[in-house]
C-alpha positions in Angstrom: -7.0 -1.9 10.0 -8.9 1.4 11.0 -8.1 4.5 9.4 -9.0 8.2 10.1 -9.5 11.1 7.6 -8.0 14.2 9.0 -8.7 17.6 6.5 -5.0 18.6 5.0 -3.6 21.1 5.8 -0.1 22.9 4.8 1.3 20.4 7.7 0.9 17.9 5.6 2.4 18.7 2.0 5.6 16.7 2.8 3.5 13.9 3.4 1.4 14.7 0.5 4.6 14.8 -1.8 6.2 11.4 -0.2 3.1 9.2 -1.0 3.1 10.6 -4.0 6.4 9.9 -5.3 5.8 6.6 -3.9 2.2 5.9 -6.0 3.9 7.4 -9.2 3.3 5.0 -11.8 2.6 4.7 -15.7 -1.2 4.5 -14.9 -0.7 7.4 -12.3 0.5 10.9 -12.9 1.5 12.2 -9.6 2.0 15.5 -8.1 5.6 16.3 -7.0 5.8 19.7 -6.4 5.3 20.8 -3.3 3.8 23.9 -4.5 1.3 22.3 -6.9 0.6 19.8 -3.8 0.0 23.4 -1.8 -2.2 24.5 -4.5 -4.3 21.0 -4.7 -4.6 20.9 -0.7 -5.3 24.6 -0.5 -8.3 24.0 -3.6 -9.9 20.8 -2.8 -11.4 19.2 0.0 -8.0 16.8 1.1 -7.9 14.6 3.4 -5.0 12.7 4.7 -5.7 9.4 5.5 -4.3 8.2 9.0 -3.6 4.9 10.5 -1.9 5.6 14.2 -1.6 9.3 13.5 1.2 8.6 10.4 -0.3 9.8 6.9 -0.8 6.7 4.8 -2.6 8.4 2.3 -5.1 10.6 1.1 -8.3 11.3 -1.5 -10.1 14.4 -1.6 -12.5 16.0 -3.6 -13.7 19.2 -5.7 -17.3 20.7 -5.3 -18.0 21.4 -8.9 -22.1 22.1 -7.4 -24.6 21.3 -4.7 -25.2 18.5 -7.1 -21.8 17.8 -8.0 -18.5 16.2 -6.8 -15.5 15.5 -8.7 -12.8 12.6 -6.5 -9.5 14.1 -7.9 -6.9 11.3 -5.8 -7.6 8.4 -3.8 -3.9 7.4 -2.9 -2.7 5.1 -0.3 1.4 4.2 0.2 2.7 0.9 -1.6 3.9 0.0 1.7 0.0 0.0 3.1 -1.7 -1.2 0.2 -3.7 -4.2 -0.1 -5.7 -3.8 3.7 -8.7 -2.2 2.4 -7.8 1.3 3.5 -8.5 3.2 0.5 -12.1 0.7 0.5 -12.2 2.8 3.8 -11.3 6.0 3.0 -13.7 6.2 0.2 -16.4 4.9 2.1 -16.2 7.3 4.6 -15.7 10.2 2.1 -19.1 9.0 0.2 -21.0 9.0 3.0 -20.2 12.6 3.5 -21.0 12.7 0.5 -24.6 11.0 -0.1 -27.2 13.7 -0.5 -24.7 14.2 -3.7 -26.8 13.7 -7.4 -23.4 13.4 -9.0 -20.1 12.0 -8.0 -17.5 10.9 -10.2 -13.8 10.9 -10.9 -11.2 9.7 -13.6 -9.3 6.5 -14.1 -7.0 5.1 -16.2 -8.3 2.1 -17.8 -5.7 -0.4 -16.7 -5.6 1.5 -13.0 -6.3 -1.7 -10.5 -8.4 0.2 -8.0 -11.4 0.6 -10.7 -13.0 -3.1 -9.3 -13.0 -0.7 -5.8 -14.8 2.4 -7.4 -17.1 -0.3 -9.1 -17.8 -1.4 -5.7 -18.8 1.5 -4.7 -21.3 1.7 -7.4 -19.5 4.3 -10.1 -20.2 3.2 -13.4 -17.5 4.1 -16.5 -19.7 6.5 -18.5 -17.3 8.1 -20.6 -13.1 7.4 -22.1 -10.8 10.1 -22.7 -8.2 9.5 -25.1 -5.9 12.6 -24.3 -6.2 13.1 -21.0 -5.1 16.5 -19.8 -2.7 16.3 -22.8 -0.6 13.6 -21.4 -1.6 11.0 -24.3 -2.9 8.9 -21.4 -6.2 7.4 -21.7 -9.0 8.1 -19.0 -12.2 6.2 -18.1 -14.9 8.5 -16.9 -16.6 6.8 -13.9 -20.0 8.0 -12.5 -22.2 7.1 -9.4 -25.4 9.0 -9.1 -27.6 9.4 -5.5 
């Protein structure tokens, strides 16, 4: 299944919102609010994640430094999960990102998509017991260049 990234826009918060009620989950705190979903879009590098021009998904990215590149969401609707499409979207986001040093993001522990940032060579590096004060834990995973 081929996927595109388009950059999000304000277009896309209804989209953004839907997928993520759907992803919700005890291992995944979602964002709701359209306005916080604003805010993320409007903050980060976002891309929606397209397969025949309908949003699927999306994973985007904060540019902490030159250096360094935090992956805030990688999420891809329940109904399209299982097809490699967030294998691809992450792919595609890594190579943008390659003359990166740093690159890493946050996962819960029992999150099933940590074999897939594995694959793509992060490493967990760190655990955080409180994350964000939602008494969730948090594995710190890490891929250098």
């Amino acid at each position: 299944m081929q996927i595109v990234l388009t950059r999000a826009t304000v277009a896309n918060v209804a989209d953004y919102v839907r997928i993520e009620k759907k992803v919700e989950s005890r291992t995944y705190i979602a964002i709701t609010d359209p306005d916080e979903a604003l805010k993320s879009i409007e903050t980060s590098i976002t891309y929606m994640i397209e397969k025949d021009g309908l949003p699927i998904g999306f994973i985007g990215y904060e540019r902490k430094n030159p250096d360094y590149v935090n992956i805030i969401q990688v999420a891809v609707d329940p109904d399209f999960q299982g097809r490699g499409i967030a294998n691809q979207a992450l792919t595609l986001v890594m190579e943008e990102l390659k003359d990166v040093n740093r690159v890493d993001l946050e996962t819960h522990p029992e999150n099933r998509a940590r074999h897939l940032y594995e694959s793509h060579g992060f490493k967990v590096e760190g655990y955080i017991e409180n994350y964000h004060g939602s008494c969730e834990p948090r594995f710190i995973m890490v891929r250098y260049a």
